[in-house]
Backbone as CSV, one residue per row, in Angstrom:
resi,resn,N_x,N_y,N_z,CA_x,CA_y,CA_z,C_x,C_y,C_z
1,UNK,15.454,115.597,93.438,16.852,115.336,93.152,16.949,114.056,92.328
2,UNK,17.531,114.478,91.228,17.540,112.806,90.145,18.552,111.706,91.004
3,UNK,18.151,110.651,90.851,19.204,109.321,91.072,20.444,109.522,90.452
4,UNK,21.544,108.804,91.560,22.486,108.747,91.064,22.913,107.247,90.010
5,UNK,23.314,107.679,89.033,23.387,106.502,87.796,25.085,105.888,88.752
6,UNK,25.019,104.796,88.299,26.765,103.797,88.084,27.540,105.131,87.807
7,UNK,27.535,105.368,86.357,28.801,106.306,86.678,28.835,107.571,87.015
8,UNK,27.338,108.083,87.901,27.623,109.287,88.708,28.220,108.764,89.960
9,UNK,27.824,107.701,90.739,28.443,106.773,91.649,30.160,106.726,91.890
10,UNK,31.138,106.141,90.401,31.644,106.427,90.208,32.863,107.539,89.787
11,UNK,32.158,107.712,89.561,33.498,109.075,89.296,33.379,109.918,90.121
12,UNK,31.825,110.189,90.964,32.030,110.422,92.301,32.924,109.864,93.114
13,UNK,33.155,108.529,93.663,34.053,107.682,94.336,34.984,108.226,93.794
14,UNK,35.830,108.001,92.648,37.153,108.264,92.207,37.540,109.859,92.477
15,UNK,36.811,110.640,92.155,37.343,111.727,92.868,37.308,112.013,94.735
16,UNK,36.687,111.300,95.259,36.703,110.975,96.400,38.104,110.439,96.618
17,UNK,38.306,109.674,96.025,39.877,108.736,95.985,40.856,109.891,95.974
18,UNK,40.737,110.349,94.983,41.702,111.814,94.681,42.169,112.539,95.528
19,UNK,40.890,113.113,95.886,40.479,114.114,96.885,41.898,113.549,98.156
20,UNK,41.406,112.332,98.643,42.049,111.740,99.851,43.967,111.655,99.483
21,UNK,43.855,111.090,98.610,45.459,111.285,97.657,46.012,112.958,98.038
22,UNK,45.370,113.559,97.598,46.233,114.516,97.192,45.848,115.287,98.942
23,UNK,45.262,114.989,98.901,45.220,115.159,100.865,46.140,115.080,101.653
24,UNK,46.778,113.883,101.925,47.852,112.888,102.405,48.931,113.410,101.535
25,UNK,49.014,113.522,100.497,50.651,113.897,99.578,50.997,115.036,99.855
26,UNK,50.956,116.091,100.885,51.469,117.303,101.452,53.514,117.496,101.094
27,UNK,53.850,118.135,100.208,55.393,118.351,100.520,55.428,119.561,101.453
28,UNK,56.038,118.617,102.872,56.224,119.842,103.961,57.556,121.070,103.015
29,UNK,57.110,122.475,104.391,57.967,123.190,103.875,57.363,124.538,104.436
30,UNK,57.896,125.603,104.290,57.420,126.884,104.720,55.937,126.819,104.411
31,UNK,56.173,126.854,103.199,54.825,126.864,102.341,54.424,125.421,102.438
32,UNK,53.559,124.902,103.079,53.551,122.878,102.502,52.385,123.298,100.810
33,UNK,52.710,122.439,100.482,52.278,122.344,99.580,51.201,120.883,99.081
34,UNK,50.153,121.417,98.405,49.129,120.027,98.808,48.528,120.631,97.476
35,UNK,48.016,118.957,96.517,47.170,118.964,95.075,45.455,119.410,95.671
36,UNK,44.944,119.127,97.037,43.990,119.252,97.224,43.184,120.132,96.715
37,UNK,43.156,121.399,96.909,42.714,122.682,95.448,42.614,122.042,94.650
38,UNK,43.548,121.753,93.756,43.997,121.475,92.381,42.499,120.394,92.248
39,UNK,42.952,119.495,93.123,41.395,118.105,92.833,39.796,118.536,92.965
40,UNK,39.880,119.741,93.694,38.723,120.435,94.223,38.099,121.188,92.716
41,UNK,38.964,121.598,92.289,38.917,122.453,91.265,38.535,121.799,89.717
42,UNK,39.028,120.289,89.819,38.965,119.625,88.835,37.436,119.067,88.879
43,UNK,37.042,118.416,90.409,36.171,117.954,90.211,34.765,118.567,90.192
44,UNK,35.285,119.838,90.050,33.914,120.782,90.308,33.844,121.282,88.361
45,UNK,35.096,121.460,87.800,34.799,121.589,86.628,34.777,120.277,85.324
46,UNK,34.735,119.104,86.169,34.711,117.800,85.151,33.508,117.255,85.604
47,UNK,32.754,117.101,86.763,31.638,116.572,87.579,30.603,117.742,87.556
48,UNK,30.802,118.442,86.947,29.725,119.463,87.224,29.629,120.159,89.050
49,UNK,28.259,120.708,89.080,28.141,121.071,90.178,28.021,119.924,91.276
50,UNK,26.904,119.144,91.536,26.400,118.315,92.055,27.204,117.105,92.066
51,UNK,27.760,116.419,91.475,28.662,115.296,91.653,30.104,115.800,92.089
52,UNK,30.170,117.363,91.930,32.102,117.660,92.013,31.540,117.595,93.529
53,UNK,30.714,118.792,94.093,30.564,119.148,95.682,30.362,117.602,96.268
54,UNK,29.453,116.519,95.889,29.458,115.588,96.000,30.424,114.720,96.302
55,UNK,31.931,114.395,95.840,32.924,113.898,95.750,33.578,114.747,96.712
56,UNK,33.762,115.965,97.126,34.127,116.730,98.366,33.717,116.363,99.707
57,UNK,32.184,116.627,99.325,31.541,115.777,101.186,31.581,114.247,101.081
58,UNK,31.910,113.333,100.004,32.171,112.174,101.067,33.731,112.092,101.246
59,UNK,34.285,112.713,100.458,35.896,112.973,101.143,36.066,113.453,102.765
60,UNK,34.892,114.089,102.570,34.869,115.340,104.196,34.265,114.017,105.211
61,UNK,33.275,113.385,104.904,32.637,112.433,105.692,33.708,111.536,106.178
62,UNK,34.402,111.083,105.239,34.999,109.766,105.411,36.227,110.578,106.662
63,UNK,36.768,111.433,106.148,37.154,111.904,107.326,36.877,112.353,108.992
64,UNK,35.338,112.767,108.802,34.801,112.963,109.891,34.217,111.451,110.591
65,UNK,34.218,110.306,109.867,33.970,109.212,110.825,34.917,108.459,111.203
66,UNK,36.228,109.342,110.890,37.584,108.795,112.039,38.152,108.102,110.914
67,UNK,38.327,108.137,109.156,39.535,107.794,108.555,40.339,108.888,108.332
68,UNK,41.981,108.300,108.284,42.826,109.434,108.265,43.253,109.711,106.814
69,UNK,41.861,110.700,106.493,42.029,110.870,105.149,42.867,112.795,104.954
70,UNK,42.434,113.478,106.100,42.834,114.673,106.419,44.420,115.232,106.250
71,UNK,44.843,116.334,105.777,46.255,116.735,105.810,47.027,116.843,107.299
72,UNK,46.797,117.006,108.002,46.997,117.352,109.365,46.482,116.691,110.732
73,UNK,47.737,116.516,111.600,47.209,115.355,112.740,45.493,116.216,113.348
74,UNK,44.818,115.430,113.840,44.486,114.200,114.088,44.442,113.528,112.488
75,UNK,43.691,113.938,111.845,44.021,113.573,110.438,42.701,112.512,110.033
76,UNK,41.655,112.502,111.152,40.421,112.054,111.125,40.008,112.106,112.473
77,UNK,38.481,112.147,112.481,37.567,111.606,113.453,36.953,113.113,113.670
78,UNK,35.489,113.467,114.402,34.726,114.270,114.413,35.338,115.588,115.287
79,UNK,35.931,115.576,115.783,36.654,116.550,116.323,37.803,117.696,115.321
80,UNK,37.642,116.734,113.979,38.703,117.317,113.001,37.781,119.076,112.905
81,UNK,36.618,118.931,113.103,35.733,120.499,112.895,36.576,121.618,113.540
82,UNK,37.476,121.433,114.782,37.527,122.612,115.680,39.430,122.323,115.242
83,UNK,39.487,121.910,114.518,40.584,122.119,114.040,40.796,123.357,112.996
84,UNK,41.444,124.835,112.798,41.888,125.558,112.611,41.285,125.610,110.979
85,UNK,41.801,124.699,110.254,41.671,124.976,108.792,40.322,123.856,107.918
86,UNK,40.048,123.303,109.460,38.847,122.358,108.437,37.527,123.733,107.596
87,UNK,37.875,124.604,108.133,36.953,125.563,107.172,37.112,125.585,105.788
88,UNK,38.463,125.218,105.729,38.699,125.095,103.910,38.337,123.896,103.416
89,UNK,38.434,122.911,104.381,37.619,121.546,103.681,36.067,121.544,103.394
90,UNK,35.229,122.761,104.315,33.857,123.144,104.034,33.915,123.996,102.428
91,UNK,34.841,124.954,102.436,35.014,125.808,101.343,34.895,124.785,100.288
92,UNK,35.617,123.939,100.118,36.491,122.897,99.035,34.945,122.503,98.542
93,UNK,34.046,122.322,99.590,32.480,121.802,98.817,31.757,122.946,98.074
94,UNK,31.831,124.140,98.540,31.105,125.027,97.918,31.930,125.573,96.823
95,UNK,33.435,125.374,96.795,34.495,126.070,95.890,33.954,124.837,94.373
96,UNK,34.017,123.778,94.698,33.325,122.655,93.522,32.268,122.882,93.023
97,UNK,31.174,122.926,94.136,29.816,123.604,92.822,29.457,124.880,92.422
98,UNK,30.158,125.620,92.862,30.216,127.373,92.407,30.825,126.811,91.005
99,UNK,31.967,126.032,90.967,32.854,125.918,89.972,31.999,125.170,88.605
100,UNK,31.109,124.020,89.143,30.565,123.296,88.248,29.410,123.769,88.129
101,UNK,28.496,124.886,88.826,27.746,125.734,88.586,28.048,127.185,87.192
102,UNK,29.161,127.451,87.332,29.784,128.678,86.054,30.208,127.806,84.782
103,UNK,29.987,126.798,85.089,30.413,125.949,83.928,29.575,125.261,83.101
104,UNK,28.611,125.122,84.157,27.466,124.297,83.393,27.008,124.722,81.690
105,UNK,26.761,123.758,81.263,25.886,124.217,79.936,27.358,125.627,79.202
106,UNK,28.450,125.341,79.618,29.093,126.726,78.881,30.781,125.773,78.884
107,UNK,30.682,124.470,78.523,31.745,124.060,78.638,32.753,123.845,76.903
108,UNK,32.126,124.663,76.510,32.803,124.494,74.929,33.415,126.309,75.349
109,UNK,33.658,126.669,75.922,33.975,128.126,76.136,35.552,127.942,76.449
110,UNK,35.996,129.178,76.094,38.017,129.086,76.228,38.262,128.900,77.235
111,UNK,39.449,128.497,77.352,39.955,128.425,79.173,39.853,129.424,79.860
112,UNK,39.878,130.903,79.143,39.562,132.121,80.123,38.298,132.081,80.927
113,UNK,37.430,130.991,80.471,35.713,131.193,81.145,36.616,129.789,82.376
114,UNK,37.328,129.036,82.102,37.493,128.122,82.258,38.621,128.526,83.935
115,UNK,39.250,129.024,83.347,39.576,130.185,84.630,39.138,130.490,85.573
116,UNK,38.388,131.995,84.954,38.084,132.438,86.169,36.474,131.713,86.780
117,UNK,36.140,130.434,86.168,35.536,129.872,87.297,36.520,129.221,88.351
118,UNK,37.191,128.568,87.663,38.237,128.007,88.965,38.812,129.428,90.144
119,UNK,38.193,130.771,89.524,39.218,131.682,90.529,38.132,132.120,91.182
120,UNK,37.079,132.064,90.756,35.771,132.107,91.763,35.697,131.132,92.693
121,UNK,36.291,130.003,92.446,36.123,128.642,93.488,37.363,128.817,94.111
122,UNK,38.281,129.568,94.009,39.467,130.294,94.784,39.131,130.952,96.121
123,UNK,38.072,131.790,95.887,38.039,132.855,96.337,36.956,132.549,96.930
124,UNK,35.922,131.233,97.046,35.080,130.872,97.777,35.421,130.388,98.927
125,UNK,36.526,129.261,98.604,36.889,128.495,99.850,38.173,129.536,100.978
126,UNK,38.901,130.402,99.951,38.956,131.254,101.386,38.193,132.980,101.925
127,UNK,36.922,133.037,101.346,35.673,133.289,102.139,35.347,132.428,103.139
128,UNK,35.249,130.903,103.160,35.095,130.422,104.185,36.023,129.576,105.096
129,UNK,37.167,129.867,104.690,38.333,129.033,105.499,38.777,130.315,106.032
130,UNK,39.070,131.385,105.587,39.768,132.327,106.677,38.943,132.777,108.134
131,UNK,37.319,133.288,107.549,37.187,133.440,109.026,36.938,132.046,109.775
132,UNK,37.041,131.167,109.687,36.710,129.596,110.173,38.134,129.697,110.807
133,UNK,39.405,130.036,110.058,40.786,129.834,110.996,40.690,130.674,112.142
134,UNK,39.584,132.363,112.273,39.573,133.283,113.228,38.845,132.819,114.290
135,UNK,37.626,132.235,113.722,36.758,132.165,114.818,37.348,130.963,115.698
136,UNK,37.823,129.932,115.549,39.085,128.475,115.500,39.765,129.066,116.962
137,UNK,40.651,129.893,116.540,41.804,130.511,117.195,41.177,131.459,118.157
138,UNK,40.767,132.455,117.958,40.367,133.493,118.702,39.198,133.067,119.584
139,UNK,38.117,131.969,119.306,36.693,131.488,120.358,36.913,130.484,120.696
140,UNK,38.018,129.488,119.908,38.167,128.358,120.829,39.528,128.043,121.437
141,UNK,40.520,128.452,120.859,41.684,128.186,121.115,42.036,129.203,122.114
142,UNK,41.217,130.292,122.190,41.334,131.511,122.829,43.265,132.112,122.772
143,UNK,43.525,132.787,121.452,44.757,132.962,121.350,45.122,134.357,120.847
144,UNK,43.604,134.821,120.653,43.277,136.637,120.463,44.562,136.857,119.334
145,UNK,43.890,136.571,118.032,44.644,137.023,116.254,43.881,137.675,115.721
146,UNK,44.757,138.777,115.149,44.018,139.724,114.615,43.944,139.202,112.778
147,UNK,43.062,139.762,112.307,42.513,139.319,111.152,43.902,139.874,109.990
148,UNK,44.920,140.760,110.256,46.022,140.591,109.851,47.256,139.464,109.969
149,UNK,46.338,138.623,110.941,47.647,137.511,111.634,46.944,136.037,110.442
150,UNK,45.722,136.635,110.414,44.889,135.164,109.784,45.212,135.480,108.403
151,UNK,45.435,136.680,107.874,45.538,136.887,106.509,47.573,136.384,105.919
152,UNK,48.324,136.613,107.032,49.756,136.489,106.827,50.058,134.977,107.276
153,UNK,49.081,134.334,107.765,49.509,132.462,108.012,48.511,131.731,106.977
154,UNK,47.216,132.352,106.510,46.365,131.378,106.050,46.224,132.217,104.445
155,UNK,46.833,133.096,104.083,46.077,133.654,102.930,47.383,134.003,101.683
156,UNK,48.498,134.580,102.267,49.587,135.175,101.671,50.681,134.183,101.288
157,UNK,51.035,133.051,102.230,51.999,132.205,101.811,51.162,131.270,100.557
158,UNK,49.729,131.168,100.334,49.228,130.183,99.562,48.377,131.035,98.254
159,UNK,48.234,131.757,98.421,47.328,132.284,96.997,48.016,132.263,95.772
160,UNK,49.599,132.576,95.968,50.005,132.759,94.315,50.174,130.915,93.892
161,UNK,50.244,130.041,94.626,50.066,128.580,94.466,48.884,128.238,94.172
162,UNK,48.481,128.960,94.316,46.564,128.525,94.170,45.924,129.200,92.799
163,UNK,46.583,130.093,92.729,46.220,130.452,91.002,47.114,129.626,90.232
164,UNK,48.077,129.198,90.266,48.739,128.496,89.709,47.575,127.362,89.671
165,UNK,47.222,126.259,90.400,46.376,125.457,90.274,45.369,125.852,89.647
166,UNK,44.583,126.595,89.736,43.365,127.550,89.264,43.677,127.420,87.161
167,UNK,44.984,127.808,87.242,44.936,127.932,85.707,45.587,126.686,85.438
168,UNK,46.071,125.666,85.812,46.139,124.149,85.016,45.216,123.202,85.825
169,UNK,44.375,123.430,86.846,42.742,122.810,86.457,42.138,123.317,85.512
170,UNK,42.190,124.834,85.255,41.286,125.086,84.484,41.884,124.773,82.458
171,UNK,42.965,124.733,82.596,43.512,123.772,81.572,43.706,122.468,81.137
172,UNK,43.695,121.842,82.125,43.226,120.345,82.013,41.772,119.809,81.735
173,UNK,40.862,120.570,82.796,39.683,120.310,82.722,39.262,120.552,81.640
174,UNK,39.476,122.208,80.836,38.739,122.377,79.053,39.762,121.237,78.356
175,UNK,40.961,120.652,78.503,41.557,120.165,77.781,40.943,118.662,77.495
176,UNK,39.915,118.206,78.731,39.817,116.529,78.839,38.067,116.938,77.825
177,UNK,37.751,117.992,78.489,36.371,118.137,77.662,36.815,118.225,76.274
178,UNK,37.169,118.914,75.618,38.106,119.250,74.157,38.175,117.338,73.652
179,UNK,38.779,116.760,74.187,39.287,115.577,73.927,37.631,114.516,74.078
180,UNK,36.976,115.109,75.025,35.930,113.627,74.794,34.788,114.249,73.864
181,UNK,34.481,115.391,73.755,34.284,115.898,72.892,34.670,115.541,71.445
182,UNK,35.416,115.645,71.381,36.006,115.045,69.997,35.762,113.987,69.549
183,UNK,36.035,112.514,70.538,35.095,111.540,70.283,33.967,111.120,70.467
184,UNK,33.085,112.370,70.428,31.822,112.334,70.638,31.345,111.398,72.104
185,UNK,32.037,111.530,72.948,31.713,110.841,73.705,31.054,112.029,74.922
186,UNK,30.099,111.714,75.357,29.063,112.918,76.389,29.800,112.816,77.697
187,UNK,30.431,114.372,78.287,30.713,114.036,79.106,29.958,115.415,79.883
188,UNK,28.889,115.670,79.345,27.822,116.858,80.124,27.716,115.626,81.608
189,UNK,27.861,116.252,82.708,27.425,116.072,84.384,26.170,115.640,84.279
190,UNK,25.391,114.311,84.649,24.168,114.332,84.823,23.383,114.699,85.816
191,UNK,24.823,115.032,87.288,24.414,115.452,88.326,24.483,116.878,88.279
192,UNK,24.723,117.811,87.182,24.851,119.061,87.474,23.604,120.212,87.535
């Protein structure tokens, strides 16, 4: 595994920062609504593979050693695991380097490539956040939901919000490459 340089360090941290931001900035509501995706998505297609997933688990860490970096009470400390939806905060790591994995080496490509990687990193993190809300509820909470109950609280009020994010990460992200690109400035992932 290569060393991490200063500014893999960095912009690791700063999306770490992000990550925690848009964590905490929840607008309650039927639907709450949270940038978290949106940052997940960015930093998996601006950080590559390895520094985006990277910037996810120390977001996830810092939460699991009791800061209240989390959307939802407790909102830190090691117990946040058997909480219902921390499966999507596991997703959120693998949804980043799937993302900075389809991207690699193919980042001069239209936003349509630019896309549907972000909709592959969609569709990763709830592969692993939905059954994580079943097994949650039904083995520990013991509250017997059927996988129609997990699909109508954890899957249906949030997906058409989540492609929405999906296509202005994936527009921002070709848009910032487009731009440093231009001034020749390298912004290929050294961690990817």
């Amino acid at each position: 595994m290569p060393k991490l340089s200063a500014r893999d360090i960095t912009i690791t941290a700063v999306f770490a920062a992000l990550a925690v931001v848009a964590a905490r900035l929840v607008i309650p509501g039927p639907v709450p609504f949270s940038l978290l995706p949106f940052v997940v998505m960015l930093a998996g297609g601006l950080l590559g593979a390895r520094l985006g997933a990277l910037s996810i688990i120390v977001y996830t860490l810092l939460g699991l050693i009791g800061l209240p970096v989390f959307a939802s009470p407790p909102f830190g400390g090691p117990a946040y695991v058997l909480q219902p939806t921390f499966g999507f905060i596991l997703g959120f790591v693998a949804s980043a380097y799937l993302i900075g994995t389809l991207l690699n080496n193919n980042k001069q490509s239209g936003v349509v490539r630019y896309f549907f990687s972000m909709l592959a990193g969609v569709v990763v993190y709830y592969v692993i956040g939905l059954p994580y809300i079943y097994i949650i509820l039904n083995y520990y909470l013991n509250q017997n939901v059927s996988i129609a109950y997990i699909a109508a609280i954890g899957f249906t009020p949030f997906i058409l919000l989540d492609l929405v994010k999906a296509a202005a990460a994936a527009a921002l992200a070709r848009a910032v490459y487009r731009r440093l690109s231009a001034y020749g400035i390298d912004n290929s992932p050294a961690g990817s």
